[in-house]
KEMARTI-274760 format. One line per field, with one value per atom (N, C-alpha, C, CB): residue number from 1; x negated, y, z; atom name. Coordinates in steps of 0.05 Angstrom, whole numbers, plus 5000, padded with zeros to 4 digits. Each point is the difference from the previous one (the first is absolute). Glycine has a CB too. Layout:
<nodes>
seq = [NUM; ...] $
X = [X; ...] $
Y = [Y; ...] $
Z = [Z; ...] $
atom = [CA; ...] $
</nodes>
This chain:
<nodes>
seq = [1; 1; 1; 1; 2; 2; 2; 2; 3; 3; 3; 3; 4; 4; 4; 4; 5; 5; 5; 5; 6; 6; 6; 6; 7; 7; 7; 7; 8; 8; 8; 8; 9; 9; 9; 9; 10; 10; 10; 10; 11; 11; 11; 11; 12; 12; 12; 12; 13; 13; 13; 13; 14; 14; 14; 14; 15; 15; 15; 15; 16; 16; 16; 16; 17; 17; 17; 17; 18; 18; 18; 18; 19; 19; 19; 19; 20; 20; 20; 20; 21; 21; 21; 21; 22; 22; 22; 22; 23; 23; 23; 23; 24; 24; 24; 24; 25; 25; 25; 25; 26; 26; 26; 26; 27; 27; 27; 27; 28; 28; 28; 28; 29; 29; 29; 29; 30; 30; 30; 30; 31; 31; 31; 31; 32; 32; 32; 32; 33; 33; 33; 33; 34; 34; 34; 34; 35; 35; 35; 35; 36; 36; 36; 36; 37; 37; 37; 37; 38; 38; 38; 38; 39; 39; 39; 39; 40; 40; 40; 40; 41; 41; 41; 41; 42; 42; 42; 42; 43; 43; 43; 43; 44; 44; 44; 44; 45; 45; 45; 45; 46; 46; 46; 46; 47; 47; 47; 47; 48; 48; 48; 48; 49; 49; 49; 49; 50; 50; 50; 50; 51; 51; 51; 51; 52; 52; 52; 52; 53; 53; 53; 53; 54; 54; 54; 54; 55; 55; 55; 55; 56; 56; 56; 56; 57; 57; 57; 57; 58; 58; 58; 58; 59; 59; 59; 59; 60; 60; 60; 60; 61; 61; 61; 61; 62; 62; 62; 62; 63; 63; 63; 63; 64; 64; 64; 64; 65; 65; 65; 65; 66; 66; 66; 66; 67; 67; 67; 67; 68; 68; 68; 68; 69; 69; 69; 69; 70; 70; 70; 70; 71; 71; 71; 71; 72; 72; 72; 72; 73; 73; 73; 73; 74; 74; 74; 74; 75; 75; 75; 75; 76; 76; 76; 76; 77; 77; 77; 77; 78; 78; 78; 78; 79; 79; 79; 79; 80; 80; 80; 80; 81; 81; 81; 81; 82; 82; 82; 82; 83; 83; 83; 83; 84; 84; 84; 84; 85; 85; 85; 85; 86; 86; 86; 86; 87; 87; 87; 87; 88; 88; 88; 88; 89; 89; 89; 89; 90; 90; 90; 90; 91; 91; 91; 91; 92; 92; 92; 92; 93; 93; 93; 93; 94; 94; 94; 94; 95; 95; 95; 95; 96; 96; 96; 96; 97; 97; 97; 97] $
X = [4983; 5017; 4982; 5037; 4966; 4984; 5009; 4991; 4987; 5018; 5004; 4972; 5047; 5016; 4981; 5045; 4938; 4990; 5007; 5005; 4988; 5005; 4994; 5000; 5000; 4983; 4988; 5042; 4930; 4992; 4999; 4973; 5031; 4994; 4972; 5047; 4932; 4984; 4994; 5009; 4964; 4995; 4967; 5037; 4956; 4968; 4982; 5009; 4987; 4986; 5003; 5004; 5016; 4995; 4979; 5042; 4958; 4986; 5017; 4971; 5031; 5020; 5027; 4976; 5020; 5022; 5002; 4982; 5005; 5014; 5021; 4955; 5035; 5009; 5034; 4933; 5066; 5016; 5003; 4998; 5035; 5016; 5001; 5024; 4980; 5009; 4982; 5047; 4952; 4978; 5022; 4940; 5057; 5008; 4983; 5031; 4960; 4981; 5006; 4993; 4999; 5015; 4984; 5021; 4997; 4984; 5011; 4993; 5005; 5005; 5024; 4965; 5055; 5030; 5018; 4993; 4996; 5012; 5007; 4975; 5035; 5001; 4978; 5040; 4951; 4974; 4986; 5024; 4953; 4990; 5007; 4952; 5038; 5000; 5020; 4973; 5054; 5025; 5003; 5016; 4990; 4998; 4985; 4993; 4977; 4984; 5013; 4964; 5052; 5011; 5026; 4976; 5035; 5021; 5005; 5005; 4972; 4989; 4995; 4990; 5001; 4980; 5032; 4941; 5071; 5021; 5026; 4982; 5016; 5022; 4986; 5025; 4950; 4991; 4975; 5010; 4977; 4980; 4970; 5026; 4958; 4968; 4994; 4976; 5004; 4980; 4978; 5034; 4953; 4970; 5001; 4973; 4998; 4992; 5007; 4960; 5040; 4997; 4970; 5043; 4935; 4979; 4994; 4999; 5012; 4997; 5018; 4999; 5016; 5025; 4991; 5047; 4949; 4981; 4975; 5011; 4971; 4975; 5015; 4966; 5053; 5008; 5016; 5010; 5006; 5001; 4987; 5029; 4947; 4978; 4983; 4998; 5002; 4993; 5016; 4978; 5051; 5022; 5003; 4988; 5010; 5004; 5032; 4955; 5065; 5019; 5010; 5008; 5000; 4998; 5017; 4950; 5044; 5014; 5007; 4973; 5004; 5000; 5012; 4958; 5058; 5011; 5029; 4965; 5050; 5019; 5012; 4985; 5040; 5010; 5016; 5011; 4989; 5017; 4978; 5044; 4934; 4987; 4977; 5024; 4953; 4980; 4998; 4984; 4988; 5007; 4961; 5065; 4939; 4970; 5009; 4976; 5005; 4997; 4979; 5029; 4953; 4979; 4996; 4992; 4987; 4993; 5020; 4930; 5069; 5016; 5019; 4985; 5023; 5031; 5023; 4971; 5043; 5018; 5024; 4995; 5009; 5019; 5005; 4991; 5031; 5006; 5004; 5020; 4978; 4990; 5028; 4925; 5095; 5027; 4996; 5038; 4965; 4998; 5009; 4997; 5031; 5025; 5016; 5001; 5010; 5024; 5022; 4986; 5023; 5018; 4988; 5023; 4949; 4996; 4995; 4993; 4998; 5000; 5027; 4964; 5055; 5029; 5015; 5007; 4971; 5016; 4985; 5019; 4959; 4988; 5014; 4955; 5046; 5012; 5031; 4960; 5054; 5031; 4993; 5028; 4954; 4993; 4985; 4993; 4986; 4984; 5004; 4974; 5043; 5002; 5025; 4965] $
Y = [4976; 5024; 5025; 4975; 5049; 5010; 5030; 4970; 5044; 5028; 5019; 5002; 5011; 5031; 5015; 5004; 5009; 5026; 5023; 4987; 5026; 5010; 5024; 4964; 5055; 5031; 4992; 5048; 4953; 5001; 5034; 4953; 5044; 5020; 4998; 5004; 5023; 5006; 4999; 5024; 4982; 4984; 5013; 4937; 5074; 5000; 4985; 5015; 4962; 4986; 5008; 4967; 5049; 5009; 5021; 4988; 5011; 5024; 5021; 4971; 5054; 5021; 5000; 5002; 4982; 4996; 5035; 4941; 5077; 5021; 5018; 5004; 4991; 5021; 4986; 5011; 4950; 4990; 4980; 5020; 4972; 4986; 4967; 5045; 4953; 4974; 4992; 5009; 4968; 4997; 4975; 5016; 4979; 4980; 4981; 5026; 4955; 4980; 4986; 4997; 5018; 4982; 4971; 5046; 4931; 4971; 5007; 4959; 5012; 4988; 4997; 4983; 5016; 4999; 5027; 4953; 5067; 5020; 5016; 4998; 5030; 5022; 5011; 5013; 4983; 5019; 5021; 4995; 5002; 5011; 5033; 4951; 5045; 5025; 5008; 4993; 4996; 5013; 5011; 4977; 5018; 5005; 5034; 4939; 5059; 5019; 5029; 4958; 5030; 5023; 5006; 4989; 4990; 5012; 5023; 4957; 5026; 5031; 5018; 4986; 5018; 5024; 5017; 4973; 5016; 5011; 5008; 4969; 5020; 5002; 5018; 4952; 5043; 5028; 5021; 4964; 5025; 5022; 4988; 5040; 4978; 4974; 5001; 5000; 4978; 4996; 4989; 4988; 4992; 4990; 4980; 5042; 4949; 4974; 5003; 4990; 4990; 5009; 5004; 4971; 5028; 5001; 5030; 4952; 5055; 5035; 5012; 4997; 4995; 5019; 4996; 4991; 4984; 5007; 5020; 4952; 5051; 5001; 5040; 4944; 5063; 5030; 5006; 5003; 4975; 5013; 5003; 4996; 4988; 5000; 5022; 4949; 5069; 5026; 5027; 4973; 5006; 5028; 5016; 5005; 4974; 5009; 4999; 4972; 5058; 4989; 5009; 4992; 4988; 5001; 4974; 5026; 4975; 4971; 4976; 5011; 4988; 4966; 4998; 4992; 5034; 4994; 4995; 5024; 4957; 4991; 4994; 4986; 5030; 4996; 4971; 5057; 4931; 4974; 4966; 5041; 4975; 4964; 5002; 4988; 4991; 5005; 4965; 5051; 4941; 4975; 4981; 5015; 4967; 4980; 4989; 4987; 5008; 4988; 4991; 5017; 4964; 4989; 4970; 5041; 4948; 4969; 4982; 5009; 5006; 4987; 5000; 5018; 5007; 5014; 5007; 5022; 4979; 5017; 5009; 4962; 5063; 5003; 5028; 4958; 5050; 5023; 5020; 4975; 5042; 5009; 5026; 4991; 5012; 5023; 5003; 4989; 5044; 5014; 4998; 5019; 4973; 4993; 4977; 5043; 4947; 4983; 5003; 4998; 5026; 5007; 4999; 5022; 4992; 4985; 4971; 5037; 4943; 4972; 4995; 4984; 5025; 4985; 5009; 5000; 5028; 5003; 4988; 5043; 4945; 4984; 4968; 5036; 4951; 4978; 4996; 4990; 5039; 4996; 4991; 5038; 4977; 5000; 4973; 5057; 4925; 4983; 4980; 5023; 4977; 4968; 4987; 5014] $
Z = [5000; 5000; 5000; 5025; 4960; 4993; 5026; 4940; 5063; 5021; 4974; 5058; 4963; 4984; 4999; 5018; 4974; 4997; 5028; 4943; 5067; 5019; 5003; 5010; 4998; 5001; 5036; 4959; 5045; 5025; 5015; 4982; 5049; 5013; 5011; 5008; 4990; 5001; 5044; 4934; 5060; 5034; 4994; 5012; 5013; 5000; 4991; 5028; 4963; 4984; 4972; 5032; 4960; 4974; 4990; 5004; 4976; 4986; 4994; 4981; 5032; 4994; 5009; 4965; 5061; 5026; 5006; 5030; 4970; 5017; 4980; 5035; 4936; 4973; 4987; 4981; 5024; 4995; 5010; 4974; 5023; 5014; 4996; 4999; 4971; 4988; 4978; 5011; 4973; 4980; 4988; 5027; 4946; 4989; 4989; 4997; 4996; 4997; 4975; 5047; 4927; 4981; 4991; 4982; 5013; 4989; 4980; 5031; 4950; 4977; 4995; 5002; 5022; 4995; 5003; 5017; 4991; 5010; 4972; 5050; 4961; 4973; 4993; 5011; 4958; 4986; 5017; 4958; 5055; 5021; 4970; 5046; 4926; 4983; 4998; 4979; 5024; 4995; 5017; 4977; 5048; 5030; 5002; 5013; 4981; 4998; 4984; 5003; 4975; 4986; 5012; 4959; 5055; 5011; 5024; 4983; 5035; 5011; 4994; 5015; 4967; 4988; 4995; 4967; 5010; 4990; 5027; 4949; 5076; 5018; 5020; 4991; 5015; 5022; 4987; 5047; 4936; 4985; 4995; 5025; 4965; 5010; 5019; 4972; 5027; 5031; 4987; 5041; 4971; 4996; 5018; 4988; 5006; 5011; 5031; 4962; 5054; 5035; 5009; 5014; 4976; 4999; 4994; 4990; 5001; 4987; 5025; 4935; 5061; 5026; 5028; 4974; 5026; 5028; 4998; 5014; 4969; 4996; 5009; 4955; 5021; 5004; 5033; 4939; 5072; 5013; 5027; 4971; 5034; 5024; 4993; 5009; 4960; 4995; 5005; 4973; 5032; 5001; 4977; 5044; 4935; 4964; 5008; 4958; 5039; 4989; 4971; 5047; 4932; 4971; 4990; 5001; 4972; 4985; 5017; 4962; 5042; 5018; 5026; 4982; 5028; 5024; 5001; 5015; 4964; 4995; 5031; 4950; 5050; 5035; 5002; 5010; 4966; 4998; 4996; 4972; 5012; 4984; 5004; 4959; 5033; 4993; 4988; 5034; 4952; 5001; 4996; 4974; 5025; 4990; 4982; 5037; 4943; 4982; 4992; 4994; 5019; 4998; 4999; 5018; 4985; 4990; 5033; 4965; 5053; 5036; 4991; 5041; 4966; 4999; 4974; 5037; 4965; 4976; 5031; 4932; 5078; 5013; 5004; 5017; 4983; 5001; 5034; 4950; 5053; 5035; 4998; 5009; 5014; 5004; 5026; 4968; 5029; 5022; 5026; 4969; 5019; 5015; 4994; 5003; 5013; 5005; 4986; 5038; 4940; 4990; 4975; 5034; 4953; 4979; 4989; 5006; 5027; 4991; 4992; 5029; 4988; 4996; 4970; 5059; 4933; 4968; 4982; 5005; 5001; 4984; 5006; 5000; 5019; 4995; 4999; 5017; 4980; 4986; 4973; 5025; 4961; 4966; 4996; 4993; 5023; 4987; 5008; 4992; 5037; 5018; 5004; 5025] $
atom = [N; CA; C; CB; N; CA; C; CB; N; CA; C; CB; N; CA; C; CB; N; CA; C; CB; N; CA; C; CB; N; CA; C; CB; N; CA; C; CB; N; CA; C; CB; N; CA; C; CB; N; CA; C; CB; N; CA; C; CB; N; CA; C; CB; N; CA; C; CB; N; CA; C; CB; N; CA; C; CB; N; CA; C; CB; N; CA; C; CB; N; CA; C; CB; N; CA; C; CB; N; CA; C; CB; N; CA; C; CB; N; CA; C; CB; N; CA; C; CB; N; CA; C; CB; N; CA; C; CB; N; CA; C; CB; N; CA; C; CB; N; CA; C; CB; N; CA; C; CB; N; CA; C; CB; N; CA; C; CB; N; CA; C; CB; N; CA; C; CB; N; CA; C; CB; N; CA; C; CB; N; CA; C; CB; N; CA; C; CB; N; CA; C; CB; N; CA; C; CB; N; CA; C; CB; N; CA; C; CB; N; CA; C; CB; N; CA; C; CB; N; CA; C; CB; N; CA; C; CB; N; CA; C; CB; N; CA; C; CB; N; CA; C; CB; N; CA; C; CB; N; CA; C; CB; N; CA; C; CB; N; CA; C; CB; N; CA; C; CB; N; CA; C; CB; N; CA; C; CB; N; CA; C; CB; N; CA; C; CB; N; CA; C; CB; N; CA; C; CB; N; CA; C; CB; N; CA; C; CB; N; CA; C; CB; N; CA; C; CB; N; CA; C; CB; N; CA; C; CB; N; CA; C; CB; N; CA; C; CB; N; CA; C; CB; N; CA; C; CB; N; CA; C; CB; N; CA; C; CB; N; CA; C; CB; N; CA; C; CB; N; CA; C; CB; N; CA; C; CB; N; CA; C; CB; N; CA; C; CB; N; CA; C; CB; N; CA; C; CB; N; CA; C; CB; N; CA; C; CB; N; CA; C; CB; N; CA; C; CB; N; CA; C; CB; N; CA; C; CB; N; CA; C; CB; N; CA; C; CB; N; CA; C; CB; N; CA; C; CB; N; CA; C; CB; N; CA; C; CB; N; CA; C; CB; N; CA; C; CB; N; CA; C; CB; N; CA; C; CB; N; CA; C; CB] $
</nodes>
């Protein structure tokens, strides 16, 4: 039996526990980590890697990358998307889950 896909809540062991709330974890079964990506983009505005948005805001850059809703990874680990809030996870998994 395979699991549901899930949106996780964020916890001090994360990376970027104080900036955000929830993270989604996409596999092989879930929704197009790229479609997904554009859906954000197109529903709250740009952002950038979480690697960059952290990087701006431990400089106190505020600019592009400080999307008050997303940010995301997309690397060889991860594919997962990172929300500010509890209200953008839950408008993201009305639309994908």
């Amino acid at each position: 039996m395979s699991k549901r896909p899930a949106i996780t809540k964020m916890n001090k062991r994360h990376t970027g526990n104080q900036y955000f709330t929830h993270y989604f974890n996409f596999y092989s079964t879930d929704p197009n980590f790229s479609e997904v990506r554009i859906w954000c983009w197109e529903t709250w505005g740009p952002s950038t890697e979480l690697s960059e948005w952290l990087l701006d805001a431990a400089k106190g850059i505020n600019n592009i990358s400080h999307n008050t809703n997303y940010c995301w990874v997309n690397d060889q680990f991860n594919k997962r998307i990172y929300f500010t809030s509890q209200a953008a996870a839950t408008h993201f998994a009305l639309r994908w889950l």
